[in-house]
C-alpha positions as CSV (number, residue, x, y, z in Angstrom):
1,X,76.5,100.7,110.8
2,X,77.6,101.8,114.3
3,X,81.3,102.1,115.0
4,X,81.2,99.3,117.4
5,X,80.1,97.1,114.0
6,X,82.6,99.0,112.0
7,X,85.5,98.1,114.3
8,X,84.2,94.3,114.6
9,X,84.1,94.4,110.5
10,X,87.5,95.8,110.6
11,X,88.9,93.3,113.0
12,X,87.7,90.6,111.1
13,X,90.2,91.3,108.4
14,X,93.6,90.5,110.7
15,X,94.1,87.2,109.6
16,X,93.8,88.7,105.8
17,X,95.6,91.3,106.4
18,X,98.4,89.2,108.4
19,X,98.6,87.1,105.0
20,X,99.2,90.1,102.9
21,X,102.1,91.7,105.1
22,X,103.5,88.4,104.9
23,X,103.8,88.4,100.9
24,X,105.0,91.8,100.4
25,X,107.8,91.3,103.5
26,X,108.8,88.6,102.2
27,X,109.0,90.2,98.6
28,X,110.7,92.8,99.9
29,X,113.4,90.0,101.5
30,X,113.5,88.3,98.5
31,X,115.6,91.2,96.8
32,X,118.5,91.4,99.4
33,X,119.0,87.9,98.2
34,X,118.7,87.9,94.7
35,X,120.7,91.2,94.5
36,X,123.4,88.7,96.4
37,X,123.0,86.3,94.4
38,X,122.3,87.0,91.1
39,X,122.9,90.9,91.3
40,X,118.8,91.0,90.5
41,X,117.9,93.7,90.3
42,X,121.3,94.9,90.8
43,X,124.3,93.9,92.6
44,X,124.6,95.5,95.8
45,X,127.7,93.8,97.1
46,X,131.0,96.0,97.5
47,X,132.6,95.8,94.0
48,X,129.5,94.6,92.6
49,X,129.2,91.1,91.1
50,X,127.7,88.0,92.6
51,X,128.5,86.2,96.2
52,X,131.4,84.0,95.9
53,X,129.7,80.5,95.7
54,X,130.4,78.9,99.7
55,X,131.1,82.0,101.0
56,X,128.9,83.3,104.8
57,X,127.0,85.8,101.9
58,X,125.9,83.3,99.6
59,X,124.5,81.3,102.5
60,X,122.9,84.2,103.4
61,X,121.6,85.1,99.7
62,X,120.5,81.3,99.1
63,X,118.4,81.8,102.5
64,X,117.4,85.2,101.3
65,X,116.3,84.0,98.1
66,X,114.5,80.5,98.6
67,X,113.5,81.1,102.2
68,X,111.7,84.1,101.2
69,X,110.2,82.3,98.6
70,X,108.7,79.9,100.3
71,X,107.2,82.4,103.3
72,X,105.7,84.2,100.0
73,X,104.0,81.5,98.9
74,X,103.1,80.8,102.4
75,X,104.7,77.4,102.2
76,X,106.2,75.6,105.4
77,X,106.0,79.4,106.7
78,X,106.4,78.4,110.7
79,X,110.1,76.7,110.6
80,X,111.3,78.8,107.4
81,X,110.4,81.8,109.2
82,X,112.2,81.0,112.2
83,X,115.4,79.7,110.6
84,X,114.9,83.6,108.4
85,X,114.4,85.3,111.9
86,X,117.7,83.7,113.2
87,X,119.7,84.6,110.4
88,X,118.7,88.7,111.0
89,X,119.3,88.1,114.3
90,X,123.1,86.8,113.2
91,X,123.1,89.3,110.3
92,X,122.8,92.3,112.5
93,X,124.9,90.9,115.3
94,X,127.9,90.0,112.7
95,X,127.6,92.8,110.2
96,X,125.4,95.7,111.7
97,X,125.8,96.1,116.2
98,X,130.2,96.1,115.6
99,X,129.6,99.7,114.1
100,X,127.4,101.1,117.2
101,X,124.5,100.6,119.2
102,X,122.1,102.9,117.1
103,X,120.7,101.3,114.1
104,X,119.5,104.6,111.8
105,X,124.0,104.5,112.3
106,X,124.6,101.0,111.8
107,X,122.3,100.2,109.0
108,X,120.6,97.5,110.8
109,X,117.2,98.3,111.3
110,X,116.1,96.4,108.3
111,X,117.8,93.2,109.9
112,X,116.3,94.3,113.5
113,X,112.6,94.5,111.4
114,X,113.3,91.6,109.0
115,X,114.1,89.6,112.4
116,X,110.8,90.2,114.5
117,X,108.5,89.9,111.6
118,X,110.1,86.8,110.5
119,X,109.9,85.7,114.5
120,X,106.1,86.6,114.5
121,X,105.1,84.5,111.3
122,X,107.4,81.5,113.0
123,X,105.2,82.2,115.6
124,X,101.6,82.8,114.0
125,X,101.8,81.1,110.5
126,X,100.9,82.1,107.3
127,X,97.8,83.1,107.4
128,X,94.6,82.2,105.3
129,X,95.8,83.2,101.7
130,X,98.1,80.7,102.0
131,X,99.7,77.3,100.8
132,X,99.8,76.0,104.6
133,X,96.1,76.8,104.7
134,X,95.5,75.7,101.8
135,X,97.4,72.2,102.7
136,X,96.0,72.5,105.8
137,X,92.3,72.6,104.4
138,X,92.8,69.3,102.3
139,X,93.7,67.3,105.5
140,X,90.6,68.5,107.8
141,X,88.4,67.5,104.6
142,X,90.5,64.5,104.2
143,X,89.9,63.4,107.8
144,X,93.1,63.6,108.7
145,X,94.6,65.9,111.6
């Protein structure tokens, strides 16, 4: 195989590959929220414990926790991964840019990332190993559009 085939090959496997970053980033998501909400794996807040139920972090956590979910699973991926991209975007700009413009300072860049990625699925879906495609699938063989 020439490299010109080995690069085709290679190419081939975006939309795969798009489907995989999706599941582990939103894995990854899942735990700010859980470790907000339920202190899963462990509780991250200042003085430990759970978010006080109503409060701006439990929104958060609940958003975290069930809107990361569902972009796992692929699931209603495009609008759940907007509304996730707009809470970084508030996250950093509430918690993270009032301490200074660099993020390695700020501790922000995983809100910057979570934010762009989160924009980009909003943007490109889910991907193939997903429950979008696979919904998605069931309506072209259904005939419907």
């Amino acid at each position: 195989m020439n490299d010109v085939g080995l690069a085709a090959r290679w190419r081939s496997w975006a939309p795969y590959l798009m489907s995989v970053l999706r599941v582990i980033a939103a894995f990854l998501f899942m735990q700010f929220g859980t470790a907000k909400l339920l202190a899963f794996p462990a509780a991250i807040l200042p003085g430990g414990g759970t978010a006080p139920a109503g409060s701006l972090v439990w929104f958060a956590s609940v958003l975290e926790t069930f809107g990361g979910g569902l972009v796992l699973m692929g699931l209603f991926t495009r609008p759940v991964a907007f509304i996730l991209s707009g809470e970084m975007a508030f996250a950093y700009f509430i918690g993270h840019a009032p301490h200074g413009f660099w993020t390695v300072l700020n501790q922000g860049a995983p809100a910057v990332v979570y934010c762009f990625l989160f924009l980009y699925f909003s943007a490109a879906g889910a991907g193939p190993w997903s429950l979008d495609a696979l919904i998605a699938g069931r309506r072209m063989g259904a005939g419907q559009p």
